[in-house]
C-alpha positions as a printed Julia matrix, in Angstrom:
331×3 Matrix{Float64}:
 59.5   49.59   -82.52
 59.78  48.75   -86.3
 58.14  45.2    -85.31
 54.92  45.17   -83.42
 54.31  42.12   -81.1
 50.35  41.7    -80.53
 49.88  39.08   -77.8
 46.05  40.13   -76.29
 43.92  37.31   -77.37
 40.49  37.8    -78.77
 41.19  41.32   -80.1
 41.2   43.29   -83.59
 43.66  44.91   -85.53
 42.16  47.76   -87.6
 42.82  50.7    -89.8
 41.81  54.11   -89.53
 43.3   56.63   -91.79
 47.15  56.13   -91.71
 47.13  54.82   -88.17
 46.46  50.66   -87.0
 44.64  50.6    -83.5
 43.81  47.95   -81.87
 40.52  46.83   -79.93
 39.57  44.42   -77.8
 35.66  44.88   -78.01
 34.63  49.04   -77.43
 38.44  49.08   -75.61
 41.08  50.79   -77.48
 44.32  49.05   -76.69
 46.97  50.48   -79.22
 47.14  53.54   -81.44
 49.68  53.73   -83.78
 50.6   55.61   -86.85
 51.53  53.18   -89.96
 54.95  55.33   -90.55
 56.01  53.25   -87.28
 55.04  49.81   -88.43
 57.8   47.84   -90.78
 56.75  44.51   -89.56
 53.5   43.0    -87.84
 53.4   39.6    -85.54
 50.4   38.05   -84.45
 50.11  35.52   -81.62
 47.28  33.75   -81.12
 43.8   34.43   -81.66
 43.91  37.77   -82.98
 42.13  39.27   -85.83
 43.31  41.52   -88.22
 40.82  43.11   -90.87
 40.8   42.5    -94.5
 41.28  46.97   -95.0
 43.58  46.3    -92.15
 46.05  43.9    -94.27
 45.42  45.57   -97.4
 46.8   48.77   -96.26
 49.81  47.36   -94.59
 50.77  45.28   -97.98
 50.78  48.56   -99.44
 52.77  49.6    -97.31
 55.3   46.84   -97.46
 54.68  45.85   -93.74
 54.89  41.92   -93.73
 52.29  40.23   -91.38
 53.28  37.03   -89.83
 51.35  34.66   -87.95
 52.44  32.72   -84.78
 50.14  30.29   -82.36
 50.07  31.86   -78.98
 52.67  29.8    -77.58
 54.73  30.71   -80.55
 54.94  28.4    -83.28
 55.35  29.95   -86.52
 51.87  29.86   -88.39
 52.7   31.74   -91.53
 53.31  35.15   -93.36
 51.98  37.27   -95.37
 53.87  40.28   -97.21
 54.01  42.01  -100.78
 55.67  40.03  -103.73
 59.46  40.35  -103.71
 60.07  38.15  -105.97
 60.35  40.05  -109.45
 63.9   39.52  -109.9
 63.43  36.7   -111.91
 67.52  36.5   -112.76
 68.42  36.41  -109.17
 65.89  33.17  -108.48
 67.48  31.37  -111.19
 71.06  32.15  -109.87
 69.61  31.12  -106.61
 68.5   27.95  -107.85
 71.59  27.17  -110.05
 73.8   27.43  -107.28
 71.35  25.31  -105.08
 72.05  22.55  -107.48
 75.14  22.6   -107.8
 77.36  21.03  -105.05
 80.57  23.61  -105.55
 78.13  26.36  -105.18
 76.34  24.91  -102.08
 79.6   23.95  -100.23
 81.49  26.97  -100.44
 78.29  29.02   -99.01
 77.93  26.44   -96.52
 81.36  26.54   -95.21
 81.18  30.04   -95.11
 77.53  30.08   -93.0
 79.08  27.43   -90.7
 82.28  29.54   -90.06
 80.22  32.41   -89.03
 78.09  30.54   -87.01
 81.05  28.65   -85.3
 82.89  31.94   -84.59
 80.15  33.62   -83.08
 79.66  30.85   -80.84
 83.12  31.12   -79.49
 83.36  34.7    -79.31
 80.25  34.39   -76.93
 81.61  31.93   -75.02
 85.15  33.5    -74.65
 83.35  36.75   -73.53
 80.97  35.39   -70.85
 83.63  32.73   -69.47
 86.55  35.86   -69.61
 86.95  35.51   -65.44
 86.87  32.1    -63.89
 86.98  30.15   -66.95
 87.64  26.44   -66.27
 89.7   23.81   -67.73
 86.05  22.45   -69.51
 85.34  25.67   -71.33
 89.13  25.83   -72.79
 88.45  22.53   -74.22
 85.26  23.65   -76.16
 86.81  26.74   -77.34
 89.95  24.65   -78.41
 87.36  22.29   -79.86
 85.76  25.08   -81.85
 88.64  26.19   -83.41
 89.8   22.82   -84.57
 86.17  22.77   -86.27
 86.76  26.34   -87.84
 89.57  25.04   -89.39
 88.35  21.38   -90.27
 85.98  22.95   -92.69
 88.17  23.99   -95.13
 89.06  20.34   -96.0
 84.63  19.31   -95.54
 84.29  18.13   -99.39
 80.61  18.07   -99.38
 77.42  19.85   -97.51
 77.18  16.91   -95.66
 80.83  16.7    -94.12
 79.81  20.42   -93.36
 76.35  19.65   -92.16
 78.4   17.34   -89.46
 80.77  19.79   -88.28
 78.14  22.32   -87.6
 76.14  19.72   -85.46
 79.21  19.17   -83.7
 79.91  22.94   -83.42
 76.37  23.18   -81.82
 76.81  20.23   -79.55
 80.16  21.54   -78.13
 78.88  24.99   -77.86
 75.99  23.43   -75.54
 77.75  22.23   -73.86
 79.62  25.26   -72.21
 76.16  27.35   -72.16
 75.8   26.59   -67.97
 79.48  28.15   -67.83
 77.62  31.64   -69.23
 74.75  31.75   -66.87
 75.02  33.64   -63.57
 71.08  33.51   -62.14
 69.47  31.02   -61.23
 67.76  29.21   -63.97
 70.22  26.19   -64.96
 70.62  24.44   -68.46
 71.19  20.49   -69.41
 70.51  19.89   -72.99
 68.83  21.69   -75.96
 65.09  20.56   -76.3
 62.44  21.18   -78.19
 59.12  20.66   -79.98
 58.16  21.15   -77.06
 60.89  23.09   -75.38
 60.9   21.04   -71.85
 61.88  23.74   -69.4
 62.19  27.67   -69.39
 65.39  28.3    -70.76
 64.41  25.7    -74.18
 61.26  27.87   -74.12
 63.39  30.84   -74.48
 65.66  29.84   -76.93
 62.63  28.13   -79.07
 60.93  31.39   -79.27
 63.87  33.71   -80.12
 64.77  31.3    -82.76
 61.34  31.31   -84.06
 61.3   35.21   -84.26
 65.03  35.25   -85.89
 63.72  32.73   -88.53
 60.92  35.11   -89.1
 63.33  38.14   -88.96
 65.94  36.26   -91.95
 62.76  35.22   -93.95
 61.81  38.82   -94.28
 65.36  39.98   -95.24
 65.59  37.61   -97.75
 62.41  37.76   -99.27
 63.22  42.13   -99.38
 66.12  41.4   -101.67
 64.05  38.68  -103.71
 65.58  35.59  -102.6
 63.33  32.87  -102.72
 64.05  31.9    -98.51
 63.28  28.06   -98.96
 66.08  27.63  -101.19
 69.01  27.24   -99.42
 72.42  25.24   -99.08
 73.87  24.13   -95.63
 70.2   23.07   -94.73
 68.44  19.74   -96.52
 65.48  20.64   -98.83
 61.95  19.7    -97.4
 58.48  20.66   -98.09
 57.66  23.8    -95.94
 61.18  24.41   -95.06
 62.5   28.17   -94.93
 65.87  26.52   -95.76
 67.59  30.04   -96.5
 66.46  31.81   -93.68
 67.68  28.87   -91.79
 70.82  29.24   -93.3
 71.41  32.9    -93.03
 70.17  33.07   -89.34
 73.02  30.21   -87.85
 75.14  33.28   -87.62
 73.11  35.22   -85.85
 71.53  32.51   -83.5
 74.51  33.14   -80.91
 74.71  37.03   -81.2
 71.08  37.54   -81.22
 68.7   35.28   -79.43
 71.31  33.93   -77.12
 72.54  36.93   -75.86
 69.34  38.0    -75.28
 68.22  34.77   -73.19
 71.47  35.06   -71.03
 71.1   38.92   -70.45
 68.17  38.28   -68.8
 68.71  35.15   -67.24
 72.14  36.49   -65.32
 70.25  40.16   -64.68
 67.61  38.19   -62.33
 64.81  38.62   -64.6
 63.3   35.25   -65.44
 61.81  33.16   -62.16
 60.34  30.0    -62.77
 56.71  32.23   -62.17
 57.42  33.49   -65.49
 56.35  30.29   -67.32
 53.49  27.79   -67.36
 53.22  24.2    -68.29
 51.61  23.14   -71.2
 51.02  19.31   -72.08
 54.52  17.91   -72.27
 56.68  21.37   -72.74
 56.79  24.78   -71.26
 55.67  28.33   -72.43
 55.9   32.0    -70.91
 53.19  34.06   -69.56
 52.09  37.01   -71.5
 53.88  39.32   -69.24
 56.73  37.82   -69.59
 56.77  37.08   -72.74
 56.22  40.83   -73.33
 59.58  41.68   -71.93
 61.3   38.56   -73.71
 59.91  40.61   -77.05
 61.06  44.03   -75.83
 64.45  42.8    -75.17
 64.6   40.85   -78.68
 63.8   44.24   -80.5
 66.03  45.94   -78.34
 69.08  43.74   -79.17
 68.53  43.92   -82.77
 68.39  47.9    -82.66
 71.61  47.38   -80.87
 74.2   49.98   -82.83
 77.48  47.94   -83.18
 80.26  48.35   -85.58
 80.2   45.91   -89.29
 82.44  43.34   -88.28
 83.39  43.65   -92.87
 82.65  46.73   -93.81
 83.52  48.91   -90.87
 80.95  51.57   -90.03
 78.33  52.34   -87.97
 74.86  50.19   -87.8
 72.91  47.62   -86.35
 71.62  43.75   -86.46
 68.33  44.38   -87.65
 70.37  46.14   -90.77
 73.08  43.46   -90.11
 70.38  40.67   -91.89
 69.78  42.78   -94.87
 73.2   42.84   -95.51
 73.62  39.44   -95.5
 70.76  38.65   -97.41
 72.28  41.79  -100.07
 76.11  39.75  -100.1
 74.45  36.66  -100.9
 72.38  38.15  -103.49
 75.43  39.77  -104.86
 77.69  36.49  -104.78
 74.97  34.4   -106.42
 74.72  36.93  -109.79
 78.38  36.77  -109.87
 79.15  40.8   -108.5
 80.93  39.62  -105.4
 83.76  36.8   -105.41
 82.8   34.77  -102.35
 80.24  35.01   -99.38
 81.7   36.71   -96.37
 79.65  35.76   -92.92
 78.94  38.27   -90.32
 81.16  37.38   -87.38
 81.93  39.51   -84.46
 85.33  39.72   -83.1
């Protein structure tokens, strides 16, 4: 894997040579060599050594931090930001409302279309009269955003895209785990728990792509400035949200492999075990190494590439080489 999950509390990430192993007192857990390592995610108590993080910020490798039930902490990774130009195009167009709209309608439509697209594909047989609605309802938002005349206007047809797109998730899900409403902070029951934690990772994921192309990722334009917000990453990962996490939650819901045993309360929400949450994590990487063809440019590649690209186009629209911003939508 290019990301590596460590979950076993109380243990110790260290260096040796070119290779990161991991202990848990004498025991050797993990032995890997660096080569393998783009990305490093902590949950929990774990410690990683000061040699241990110096060598991996040489390396590039971001480290990010995550409680053990898998709220985001923080991250650590080498300074990106050296292209000083690109920040103050970034900024520029973060203050100015033409600038902000147009990439917000554009982040919206991809979101919006990916949404449908996964919803026409997993309601293909036996759709009902509901789930026509929604998709009809989808479309008429697609289309309403070319007339939104400020962030806001578009900031209310996503939330509407979202609710409607809710709204049809029971009509995807075959097993037996059922869905009523989006919840979270905490997520109530194991599906929210699911989707909280795959959105968590994908925030982490579009934070890191950003930051690789030295974008500044809590500077961003569909979602509202606040302190501590990663308001680009936010932005750049509504179009993946569907495609990526969701898809990965419903694979494994409708292939029998989540049981209520899988998950544990704690105080008012829900969380997975560490076994399961294991094989949520092995799933997540393997739908982002998922090969696929570039819905724009045509060739060969995968998601995990898919967010640098996005983060790249954005780059290149805000210094003025590309026209407009084109959103990654799957047809």
């Amino acid at each position: 894997m290019n990301t590596l999950y460590l979950t076993e509390q109380h243990s110790t990430l260290r260096k040796e040579d070119e290779r990161i192993k991991l202990y848990r007192r004498a025991e050797k857990l993990l032995d890997l060599p660096l080569l393998r390592v783009q990305q490093v995610v902590l949950f929990g108590n774990i410690t990683c050594t000061t040699p241990t993080l110096h060598m991996l910020l040489s390396h590039g490798v971001e480290v990010c931090f995550l409680t053990e039930r898998g709220r985001f902490v923080g991250r650590i990774q080498r300074d990106g930001g050296k292209n000083v130009r690109l920040r103050l195009a970034q900024l520029q167009a973060h203050g100015s409302g033409e600038h902000s709209l147009a990439l917000a309608r554009q982040m919206v439509r991809g979101k919006i279309r990916n949404s449908r697209t996964m919803l026409m594909r997993s309601t293909r047989s036996g759709r009902t009269t509901e789930v026509a609605m929604i998709l009809e309802s989808l479309r008429d938002l697609d289309h309403q955003l070319d007339a939104s005349g400020s962030v806001d206007q578009v900031r209310g047809l996503e939330g509407a895209a979202a609710r409607a797109y809710f709204r049809g998730f029971p009509a995807m899900l075959k097993g037996a785990l059922t869905f009523e409403h989006r919840s979270r902070r905490p997520p109530t029951d194991p599906l929210n728990a699911m989707l909280s934690l795959g959105y968590t990772l994908l925030c982490n994921d579009l934070m890191g792509a950003a930051s690789s192309v030295g974008l500044d990722p809590y500077v961003g334009f569909l979602h509202r400035f606040r302190y501590g917000r990663p308001s680009l990453a936010l932005d750049l990962m509504e179009e993946f949200r569907s495609i990526i996490v969701d898809s990965v939650v419903m694979t494994m819901i409708n292939n029998d492999m989540v049981t209520p045993e899988c998950f544990e309360s704690e105080l008012n929400g829900m969380r997975m075990t560490r076994d399961f949450l294991r094989e949520f994590l092995r799933k997540y990487e393997e739908r982002k190494e998922t090969a696929i063809t570039h819905p724009h440019f045509g060739y060969r590649t995968d998601y995990r590439t898919a967010f640098q690209l996005q983060a790249r186009i954005l780059a290149k629209v805000l210094t003025g080489e590309l026209p407009r911003y084109v959103p990654f939508a799957v047809k």
